[in-house]
VMD Tcl script that builds the backbone (N, CA, C; Angstrom):
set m [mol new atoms 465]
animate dup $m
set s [atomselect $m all]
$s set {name element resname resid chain x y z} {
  {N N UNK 1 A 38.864 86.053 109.870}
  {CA C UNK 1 A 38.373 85.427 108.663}
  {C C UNK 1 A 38.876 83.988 108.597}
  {N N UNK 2 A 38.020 83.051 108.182}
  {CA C UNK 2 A 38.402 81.719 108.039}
  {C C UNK 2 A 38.528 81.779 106.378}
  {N N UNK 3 A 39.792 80.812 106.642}
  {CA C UNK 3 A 40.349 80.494 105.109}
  {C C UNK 3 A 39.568 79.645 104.416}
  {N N UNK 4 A 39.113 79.452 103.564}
  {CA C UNK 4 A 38.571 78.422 102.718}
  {C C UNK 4 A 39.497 77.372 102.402}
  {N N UNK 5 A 39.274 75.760 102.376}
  {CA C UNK 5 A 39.976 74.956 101.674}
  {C C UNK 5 A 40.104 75.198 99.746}
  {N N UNK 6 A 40.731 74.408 98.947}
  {CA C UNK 6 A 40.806 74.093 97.835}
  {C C UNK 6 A 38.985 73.778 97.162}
  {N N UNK 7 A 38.509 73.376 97.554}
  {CA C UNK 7 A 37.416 72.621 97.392}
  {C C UNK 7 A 36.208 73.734 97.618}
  {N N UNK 8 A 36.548 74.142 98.723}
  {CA C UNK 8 A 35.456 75.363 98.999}
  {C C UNK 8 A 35.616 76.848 98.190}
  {N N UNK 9 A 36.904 76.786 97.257}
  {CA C UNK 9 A 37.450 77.701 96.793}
  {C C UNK 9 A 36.817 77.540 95.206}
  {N N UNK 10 A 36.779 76.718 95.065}
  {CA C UNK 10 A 35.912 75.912 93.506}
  {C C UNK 10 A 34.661 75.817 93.507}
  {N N UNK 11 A 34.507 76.171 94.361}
  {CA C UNK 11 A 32.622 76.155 94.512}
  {C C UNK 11 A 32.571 77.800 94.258}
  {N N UNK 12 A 32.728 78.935 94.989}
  {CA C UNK 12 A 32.663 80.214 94.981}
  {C C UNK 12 A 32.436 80.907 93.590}
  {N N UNK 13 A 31.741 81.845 93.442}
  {CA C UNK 13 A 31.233 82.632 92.268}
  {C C UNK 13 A 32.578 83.750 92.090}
  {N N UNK 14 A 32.334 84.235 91.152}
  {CA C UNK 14 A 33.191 84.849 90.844}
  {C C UNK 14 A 32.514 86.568 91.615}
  {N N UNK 15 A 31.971 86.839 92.180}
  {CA C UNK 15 A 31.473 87.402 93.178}
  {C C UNK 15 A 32.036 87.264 94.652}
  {N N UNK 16 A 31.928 86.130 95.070}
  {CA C UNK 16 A 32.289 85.496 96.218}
  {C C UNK 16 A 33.578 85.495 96.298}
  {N N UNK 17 A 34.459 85.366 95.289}
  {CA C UNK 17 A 35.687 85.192 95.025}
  {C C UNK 17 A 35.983 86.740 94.964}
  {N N UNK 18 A 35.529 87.811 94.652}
  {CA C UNK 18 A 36.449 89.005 94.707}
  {C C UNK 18 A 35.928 89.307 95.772}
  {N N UNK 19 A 35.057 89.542 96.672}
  {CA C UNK 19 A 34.427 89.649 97.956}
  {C C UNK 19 A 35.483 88.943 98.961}
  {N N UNK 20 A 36.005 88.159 98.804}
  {CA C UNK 20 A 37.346 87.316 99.397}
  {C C UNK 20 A 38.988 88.477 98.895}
  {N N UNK 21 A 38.635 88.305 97.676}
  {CA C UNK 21 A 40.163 89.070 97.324}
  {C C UNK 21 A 39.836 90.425 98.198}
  {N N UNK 22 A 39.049 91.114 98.378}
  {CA C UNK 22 A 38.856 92.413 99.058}
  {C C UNK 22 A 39.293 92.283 100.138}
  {N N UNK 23 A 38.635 91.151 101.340}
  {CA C UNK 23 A 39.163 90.503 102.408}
  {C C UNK 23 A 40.927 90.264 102.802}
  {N N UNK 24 A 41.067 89.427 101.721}
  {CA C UNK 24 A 42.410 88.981 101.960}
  {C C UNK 24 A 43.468 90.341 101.775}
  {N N UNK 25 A 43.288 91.104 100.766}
  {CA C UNK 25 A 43.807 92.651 100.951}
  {C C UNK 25 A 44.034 93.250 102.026}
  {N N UNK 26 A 42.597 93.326 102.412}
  {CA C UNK 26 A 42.671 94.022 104.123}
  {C C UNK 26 A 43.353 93.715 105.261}
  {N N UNK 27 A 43.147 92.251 105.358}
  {CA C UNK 27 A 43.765 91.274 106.012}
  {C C UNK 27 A 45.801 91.318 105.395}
  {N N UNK 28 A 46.200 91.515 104.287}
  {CA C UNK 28 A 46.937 91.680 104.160}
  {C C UNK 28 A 47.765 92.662 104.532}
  {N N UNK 29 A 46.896 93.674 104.951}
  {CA C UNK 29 A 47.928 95.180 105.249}
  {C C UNK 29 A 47.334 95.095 107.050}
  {N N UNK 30 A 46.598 94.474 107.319}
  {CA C UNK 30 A 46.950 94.100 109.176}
  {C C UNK 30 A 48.179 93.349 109.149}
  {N N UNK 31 A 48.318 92.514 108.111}
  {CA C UNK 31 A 49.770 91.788 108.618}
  {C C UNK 31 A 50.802 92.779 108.231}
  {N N UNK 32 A 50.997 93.152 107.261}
  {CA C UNK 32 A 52.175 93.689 107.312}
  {C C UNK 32 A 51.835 95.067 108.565}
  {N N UNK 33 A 51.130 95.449 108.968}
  {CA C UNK 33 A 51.126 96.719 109.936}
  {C C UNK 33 A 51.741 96.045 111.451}
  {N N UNK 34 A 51.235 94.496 111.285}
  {CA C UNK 34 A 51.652 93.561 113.020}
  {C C UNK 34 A 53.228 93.571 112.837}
  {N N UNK 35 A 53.479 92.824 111.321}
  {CA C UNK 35 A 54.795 92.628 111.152}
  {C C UNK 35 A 55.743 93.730 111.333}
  {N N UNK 36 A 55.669 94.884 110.764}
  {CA C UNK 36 A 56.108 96.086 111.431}
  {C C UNK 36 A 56.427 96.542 112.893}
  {N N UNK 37 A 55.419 96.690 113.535}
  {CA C UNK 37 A 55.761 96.558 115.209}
  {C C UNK 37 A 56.170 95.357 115.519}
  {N N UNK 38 A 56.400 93.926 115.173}
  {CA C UNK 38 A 57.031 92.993 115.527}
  {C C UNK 38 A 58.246 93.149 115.464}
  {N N UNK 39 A 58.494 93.519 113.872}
  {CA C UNK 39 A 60.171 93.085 114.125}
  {C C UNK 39 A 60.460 94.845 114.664}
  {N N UNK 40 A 60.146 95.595 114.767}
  {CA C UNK 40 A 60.665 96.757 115.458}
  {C C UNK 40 A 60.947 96.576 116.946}
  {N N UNK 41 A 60.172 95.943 117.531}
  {CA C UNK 41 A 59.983 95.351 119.109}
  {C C UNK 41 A 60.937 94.011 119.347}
  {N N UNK 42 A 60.991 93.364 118.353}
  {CA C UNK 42 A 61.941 92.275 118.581}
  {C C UNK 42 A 63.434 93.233 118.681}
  {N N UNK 43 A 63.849 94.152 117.690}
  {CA C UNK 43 A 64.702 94.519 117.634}
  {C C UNK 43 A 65.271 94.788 118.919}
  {N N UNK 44 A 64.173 95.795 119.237}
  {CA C UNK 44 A 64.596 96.398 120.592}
  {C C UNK 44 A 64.610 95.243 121.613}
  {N N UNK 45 A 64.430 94.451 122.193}
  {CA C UNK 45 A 64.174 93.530 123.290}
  {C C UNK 45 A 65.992 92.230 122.504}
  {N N UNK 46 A 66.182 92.281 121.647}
  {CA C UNK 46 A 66.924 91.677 121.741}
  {C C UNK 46 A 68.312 91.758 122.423}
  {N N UNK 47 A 69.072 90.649 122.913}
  {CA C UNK 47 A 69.762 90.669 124.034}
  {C C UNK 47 A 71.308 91.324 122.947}
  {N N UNK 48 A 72.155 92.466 123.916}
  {CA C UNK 48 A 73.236 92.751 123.543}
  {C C UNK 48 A 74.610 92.537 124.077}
  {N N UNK 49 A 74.557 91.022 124.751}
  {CA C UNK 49 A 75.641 90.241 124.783}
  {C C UNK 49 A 75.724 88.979 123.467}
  {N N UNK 50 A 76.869 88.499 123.514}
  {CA C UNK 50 A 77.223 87.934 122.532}
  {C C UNK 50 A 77.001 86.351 122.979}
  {N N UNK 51 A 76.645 85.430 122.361}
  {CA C UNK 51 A 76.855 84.023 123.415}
  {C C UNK 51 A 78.182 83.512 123.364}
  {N N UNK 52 A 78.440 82.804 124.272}
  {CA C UNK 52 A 79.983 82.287 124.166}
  {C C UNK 52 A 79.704 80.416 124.058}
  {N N UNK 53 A 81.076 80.353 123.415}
  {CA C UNK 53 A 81.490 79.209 122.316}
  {C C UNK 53 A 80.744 77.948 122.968}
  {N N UNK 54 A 80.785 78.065 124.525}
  {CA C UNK 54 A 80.104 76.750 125.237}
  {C C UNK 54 A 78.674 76.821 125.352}
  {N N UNK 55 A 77.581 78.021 124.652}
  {CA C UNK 55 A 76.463 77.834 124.751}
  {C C UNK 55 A 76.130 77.732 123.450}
  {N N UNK 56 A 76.504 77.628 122.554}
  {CA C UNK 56 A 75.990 77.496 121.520}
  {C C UNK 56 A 76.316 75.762 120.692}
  {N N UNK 57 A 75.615 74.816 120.707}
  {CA C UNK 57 A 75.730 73.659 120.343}
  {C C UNK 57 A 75.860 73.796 118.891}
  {N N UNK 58 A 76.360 72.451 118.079}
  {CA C UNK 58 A 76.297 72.078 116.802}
  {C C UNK 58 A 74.674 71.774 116.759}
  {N N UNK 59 A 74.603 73.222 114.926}
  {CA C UNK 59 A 73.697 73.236 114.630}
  {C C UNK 59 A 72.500 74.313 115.247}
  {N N UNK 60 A 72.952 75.169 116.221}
  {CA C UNK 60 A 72.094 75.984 117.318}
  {C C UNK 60 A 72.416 77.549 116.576}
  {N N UNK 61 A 71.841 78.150 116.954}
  {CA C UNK 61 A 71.876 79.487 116.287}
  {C C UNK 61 A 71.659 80.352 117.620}
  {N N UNK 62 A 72.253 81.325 118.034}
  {CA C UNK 62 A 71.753 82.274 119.028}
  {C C UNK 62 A 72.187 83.917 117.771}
  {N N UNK 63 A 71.219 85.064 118.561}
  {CA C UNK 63 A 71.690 85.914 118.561}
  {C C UNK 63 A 71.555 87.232 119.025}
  {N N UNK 64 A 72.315 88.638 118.589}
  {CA C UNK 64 A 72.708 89.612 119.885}
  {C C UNK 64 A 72.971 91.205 118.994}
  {N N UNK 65 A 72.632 91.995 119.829}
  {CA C UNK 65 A 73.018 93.201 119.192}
  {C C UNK 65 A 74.585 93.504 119.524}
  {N N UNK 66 A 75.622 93.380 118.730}
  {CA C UNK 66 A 76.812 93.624 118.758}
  {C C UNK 66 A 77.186 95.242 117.884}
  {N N UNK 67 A 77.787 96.321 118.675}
  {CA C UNK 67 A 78.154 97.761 118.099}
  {C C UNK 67 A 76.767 98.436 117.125}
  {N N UNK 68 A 75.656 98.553 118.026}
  {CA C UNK 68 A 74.351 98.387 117.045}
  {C C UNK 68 A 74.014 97.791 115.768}
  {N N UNK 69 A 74.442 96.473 115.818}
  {CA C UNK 69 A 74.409 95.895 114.701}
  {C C UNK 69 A 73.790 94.190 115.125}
  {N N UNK 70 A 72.830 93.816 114.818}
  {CA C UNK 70 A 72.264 92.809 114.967}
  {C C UNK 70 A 73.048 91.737 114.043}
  {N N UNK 71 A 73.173 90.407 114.804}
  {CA C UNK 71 A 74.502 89.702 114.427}
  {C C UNK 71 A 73.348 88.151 114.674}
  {N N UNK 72 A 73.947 87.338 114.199}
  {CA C UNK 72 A 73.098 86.364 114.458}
  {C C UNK 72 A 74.493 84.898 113.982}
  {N N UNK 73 A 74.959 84.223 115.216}
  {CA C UNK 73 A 75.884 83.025 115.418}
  {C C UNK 73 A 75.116 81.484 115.092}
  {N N UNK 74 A 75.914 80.889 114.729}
  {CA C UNK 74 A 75.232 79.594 114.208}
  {C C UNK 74 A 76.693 79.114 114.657}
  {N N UNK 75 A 76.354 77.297 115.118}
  {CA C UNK 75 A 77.803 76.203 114.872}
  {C C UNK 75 A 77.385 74.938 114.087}
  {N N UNK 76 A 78.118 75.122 112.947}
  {CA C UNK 76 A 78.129 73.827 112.192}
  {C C UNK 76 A 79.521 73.002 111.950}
  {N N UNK 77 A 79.137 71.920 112.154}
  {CA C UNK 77 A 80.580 70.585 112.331}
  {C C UNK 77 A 81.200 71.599 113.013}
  {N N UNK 78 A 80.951 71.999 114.409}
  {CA C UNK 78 A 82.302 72.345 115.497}
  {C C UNK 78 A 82.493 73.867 114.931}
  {N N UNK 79 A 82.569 74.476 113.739}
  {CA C UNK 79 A 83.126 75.451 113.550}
  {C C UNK 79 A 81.502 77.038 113.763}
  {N N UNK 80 A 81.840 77.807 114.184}
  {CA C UNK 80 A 81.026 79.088 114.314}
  {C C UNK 80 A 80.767 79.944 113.377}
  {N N UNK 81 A 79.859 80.537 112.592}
  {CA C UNK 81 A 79.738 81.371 111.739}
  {C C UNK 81 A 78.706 82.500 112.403}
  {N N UNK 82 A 79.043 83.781 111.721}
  {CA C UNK 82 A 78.303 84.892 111.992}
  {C C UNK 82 A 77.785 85.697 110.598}
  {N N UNK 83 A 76.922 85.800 110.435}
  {CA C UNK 83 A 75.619 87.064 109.745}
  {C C UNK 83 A 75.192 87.853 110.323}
  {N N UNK 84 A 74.946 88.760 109.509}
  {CA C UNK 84 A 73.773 89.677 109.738}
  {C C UNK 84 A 72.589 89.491 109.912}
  {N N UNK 85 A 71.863 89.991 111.204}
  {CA C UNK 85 A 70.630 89.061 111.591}
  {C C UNK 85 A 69.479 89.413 110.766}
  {N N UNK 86 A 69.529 90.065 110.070}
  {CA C UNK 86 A 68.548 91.102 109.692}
  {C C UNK 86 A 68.465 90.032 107.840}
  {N N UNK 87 A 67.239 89.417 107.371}
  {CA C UNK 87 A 67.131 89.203 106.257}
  {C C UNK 87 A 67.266 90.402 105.175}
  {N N UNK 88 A 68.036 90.492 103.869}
  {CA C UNK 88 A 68.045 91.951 102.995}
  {C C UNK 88 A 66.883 91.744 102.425}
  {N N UNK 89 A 65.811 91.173 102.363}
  {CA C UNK 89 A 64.675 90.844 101.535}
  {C C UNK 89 A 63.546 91.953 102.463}
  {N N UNK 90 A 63.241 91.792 103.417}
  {CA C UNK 90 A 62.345 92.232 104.434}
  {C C UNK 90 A 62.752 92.777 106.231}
  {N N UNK 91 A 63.940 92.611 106.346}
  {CA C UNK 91 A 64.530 92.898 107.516}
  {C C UNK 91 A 63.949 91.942 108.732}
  {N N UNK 92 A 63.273 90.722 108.356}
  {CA C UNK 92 A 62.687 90.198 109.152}
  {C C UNK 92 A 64.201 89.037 110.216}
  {N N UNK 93 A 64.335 88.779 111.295}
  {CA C UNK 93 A 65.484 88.218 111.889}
  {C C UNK 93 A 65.871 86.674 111.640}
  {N N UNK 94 A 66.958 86.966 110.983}
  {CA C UNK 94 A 66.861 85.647 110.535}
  {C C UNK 94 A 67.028 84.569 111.506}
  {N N UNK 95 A 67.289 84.900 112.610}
  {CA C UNK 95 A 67.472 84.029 113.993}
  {C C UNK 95 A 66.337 83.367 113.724}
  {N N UNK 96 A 64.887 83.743 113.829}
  {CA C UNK 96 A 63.802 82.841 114.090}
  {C C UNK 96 A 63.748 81.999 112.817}
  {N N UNK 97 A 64.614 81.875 111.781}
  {CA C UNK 97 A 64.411 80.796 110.951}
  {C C UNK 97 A 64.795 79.511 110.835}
  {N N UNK 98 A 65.228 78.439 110.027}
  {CA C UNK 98 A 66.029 77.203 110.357}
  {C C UNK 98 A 66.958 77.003 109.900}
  {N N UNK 99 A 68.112 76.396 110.519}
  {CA C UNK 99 A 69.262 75.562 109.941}
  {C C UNK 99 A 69.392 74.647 109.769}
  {N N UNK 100 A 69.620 73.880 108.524}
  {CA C UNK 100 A 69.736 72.814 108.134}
  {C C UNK 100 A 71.476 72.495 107.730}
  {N N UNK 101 A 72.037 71.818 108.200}
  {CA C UNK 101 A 73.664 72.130 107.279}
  {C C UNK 101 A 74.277 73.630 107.660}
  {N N UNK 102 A 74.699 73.828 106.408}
  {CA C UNK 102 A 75.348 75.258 106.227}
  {C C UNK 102 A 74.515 75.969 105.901}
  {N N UNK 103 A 72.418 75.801 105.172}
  {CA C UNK 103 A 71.660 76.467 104.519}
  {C C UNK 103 A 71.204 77.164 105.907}
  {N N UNK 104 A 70.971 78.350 105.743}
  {CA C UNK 104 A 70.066 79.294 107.035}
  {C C UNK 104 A 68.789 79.538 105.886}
  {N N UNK 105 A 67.497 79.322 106.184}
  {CA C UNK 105 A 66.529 79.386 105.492}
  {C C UNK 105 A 65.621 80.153 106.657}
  {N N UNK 106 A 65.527 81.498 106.090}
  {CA C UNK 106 A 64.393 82.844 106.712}
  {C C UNK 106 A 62.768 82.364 106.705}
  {N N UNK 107 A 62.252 82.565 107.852}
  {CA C UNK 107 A 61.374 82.265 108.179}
  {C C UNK 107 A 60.400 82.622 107.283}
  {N N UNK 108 A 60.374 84.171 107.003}
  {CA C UNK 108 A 59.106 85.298 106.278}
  {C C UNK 108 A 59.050 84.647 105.191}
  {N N UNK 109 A 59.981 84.469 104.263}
  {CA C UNK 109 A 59.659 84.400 102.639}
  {C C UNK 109 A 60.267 82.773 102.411}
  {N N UNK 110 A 61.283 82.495 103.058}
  {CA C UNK 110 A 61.734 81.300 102.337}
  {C C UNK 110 A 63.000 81.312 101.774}
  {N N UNK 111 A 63.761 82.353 102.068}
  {CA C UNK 111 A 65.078 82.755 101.573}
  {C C UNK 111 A 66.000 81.839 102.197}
  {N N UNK 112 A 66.916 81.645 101.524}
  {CA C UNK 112 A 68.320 80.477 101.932}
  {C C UNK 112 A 69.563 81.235 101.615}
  {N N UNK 113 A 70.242 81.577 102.646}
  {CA C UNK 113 A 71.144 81.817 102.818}
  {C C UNK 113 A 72.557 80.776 102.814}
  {N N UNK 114 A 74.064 80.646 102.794}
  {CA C UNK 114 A 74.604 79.838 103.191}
  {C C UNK 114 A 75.506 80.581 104.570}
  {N N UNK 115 A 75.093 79.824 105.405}
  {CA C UNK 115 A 75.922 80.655 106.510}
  {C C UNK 115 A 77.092 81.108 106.744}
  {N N UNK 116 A 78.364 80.498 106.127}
  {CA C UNK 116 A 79.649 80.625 105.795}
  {C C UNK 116 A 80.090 81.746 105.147}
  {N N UNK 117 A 79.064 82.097 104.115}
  {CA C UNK 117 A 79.323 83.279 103.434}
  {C C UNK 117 A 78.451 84.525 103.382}
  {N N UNK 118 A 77.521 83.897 103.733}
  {CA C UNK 118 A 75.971 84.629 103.505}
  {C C UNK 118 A 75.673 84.862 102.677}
  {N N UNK 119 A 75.974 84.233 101.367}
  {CA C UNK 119 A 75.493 84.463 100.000}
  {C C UNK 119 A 73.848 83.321 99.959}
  {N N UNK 120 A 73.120 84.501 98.863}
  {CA C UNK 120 A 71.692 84.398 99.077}
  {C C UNK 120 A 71.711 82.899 98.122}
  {N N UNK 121 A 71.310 81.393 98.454}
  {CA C UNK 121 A 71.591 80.385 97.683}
  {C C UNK 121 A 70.044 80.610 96.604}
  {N N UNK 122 A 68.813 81.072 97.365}
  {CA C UNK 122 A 67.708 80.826 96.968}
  {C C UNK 122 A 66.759 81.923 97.337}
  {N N UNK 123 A 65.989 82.727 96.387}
  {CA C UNK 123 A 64.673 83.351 97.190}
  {C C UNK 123 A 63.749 83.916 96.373}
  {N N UNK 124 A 62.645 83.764 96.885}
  {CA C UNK 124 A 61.524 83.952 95.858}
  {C C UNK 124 A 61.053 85.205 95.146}
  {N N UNK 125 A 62.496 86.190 95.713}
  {CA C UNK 125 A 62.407 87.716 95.071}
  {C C UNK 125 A 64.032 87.948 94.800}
  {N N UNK 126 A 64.299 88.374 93.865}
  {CA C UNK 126 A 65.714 88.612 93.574}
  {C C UNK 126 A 66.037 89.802 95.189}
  {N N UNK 127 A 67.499 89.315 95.842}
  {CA C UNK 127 A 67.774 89.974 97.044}
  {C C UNK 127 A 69.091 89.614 97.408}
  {N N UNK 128 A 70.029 90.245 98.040}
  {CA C UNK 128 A 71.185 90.674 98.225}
  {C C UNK 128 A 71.518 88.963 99.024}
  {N N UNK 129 A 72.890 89.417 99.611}
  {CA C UNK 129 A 73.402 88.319 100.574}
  {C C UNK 129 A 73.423 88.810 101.602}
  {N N UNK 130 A 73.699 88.549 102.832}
  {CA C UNK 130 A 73.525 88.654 104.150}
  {C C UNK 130 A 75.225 89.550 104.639}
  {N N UNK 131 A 74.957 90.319 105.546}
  {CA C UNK 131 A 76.013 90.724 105.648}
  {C C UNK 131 A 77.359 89.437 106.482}
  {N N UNK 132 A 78.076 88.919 105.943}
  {CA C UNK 132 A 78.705 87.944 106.863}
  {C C UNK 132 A 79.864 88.756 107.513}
  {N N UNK 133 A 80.058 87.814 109.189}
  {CA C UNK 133 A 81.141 88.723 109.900}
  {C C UNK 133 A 82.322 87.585 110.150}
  {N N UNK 134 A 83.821 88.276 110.372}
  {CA C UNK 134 A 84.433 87.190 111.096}
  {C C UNK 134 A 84.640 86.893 111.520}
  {N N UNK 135 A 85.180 85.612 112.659}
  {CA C UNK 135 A 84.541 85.165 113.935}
  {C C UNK 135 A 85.797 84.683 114.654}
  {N N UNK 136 A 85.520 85.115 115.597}
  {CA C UNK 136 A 87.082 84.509 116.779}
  {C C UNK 136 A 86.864 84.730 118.540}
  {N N UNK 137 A 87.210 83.408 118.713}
  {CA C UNK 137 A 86.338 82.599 119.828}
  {C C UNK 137 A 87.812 83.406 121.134}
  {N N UNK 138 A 88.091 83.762 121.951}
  {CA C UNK 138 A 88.600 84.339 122.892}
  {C C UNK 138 A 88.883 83.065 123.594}
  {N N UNK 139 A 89.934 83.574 124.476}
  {CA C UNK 139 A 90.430 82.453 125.404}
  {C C UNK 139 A 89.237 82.279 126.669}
  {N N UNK 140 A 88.508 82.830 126.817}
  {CA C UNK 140 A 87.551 83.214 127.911}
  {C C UNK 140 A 86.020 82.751 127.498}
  {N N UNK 141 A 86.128 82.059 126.094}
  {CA C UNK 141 A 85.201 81.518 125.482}
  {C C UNK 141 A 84.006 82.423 124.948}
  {N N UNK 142 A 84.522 83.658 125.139}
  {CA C UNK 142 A 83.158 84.716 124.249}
  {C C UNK 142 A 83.696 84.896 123.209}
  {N N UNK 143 A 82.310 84.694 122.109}
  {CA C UNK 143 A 82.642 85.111 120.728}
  {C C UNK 143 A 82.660 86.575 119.868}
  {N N UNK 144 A 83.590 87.000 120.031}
  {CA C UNK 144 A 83.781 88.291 118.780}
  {C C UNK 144 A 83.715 88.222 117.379}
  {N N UNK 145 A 83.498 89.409 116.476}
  {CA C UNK 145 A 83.241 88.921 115.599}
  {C C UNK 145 A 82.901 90.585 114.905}
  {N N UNK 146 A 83.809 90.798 113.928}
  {CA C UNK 146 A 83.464 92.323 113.265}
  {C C UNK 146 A 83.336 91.671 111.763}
  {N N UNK 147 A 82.660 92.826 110.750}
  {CA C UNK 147 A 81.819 92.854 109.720}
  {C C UNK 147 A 83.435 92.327 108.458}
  {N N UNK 148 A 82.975 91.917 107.561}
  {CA C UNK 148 A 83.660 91.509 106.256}
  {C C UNK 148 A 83.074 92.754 105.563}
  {N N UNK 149 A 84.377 92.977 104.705}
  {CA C UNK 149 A 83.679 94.190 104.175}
  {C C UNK 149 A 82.673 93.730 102.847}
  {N N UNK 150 A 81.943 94.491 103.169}
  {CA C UNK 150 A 80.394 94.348 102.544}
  {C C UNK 150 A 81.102 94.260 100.820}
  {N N UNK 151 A 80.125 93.314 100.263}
  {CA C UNK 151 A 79.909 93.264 98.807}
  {C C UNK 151 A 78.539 93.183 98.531}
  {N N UNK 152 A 77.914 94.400 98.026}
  {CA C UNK 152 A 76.671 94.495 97.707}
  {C C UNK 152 A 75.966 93.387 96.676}
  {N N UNK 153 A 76.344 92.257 96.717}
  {CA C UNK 153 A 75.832 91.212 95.269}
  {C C UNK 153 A 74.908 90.666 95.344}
  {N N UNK 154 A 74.109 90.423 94.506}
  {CA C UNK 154 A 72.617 90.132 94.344}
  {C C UNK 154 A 73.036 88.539 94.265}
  {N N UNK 155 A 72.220 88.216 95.240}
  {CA C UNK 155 A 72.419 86.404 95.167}
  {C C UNK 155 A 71.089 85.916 93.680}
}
mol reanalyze $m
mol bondsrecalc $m
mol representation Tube
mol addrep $m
């Protein structure tokens, strides 16, 4: 289905227009059915080593299944932080989203995290904080890193 612009959307009858909402419905539950086997398949294919301190640049994000637990590393100003890779909004990975600063902002919805803590700064559905872990770089330069104990708080 091709999207209509603004313009082509103002022209449409109110016919034409629910004939579209029917569309976009349908079209709505193919995505969430793709999104489903996506992040289920990402899950699985993701790598379960950890990266170490010299591959990960300021500002770079990698991440890894650590003790079945999807973990996701970021370095900002020199120092390393670890989350939970998994957004609490949709479980979508927050790896594929962006870092700006300390903000981790999720790809799916738009959620902002702060990476330091993983408290939820921003999101367009009331939703938890990220699980944050704590982090310690080995003499051998691989990064470890086990869970903070969880505080269930609604950012």
């Amino acid at each position: 289905m091709r999207t209509p612009g603004k313009a082509e959307l103002e022209n449409l009858s109110y016919d034409e227009l629910n004939e579209l909402a029917n569309e976009l419905a349908e079209e709505d539950e193919e995505i969430k059915r793709v999104r489903h086997y996506f992040i289920e398949e990402f899950w699985r294919r993701i790598p379960e080593t950890p990266p170490r301190a010299a591959q990960l640049a300021d500002g770079q994000m990698a991440a890894a299944v650590v003790d079945g637990k999807p973990v996701l590393w970021a370095r900002v100003d020199g120092r390393v932080y670890a989350l939970g890779n998994r957004c609490p909004h949709r479980g979508f990975p927050l790896s594929r989203g962006k870092l700006r600063g300390y903000t981790l902002t999720c790809a799916y919805h738009g959620g902002q995290f702060d990476i330091r803590t993983g408290a939820c700064l921003k999101h367009p559905t009331e939703t938890y904080s990220c699980q944050p872990f704590q982090v310690r770089t080995a003499e051998d330069g691989t990064i470890a890193c086990e869970p903070v104990p969880e505080r269930r708080q609604r950012g």
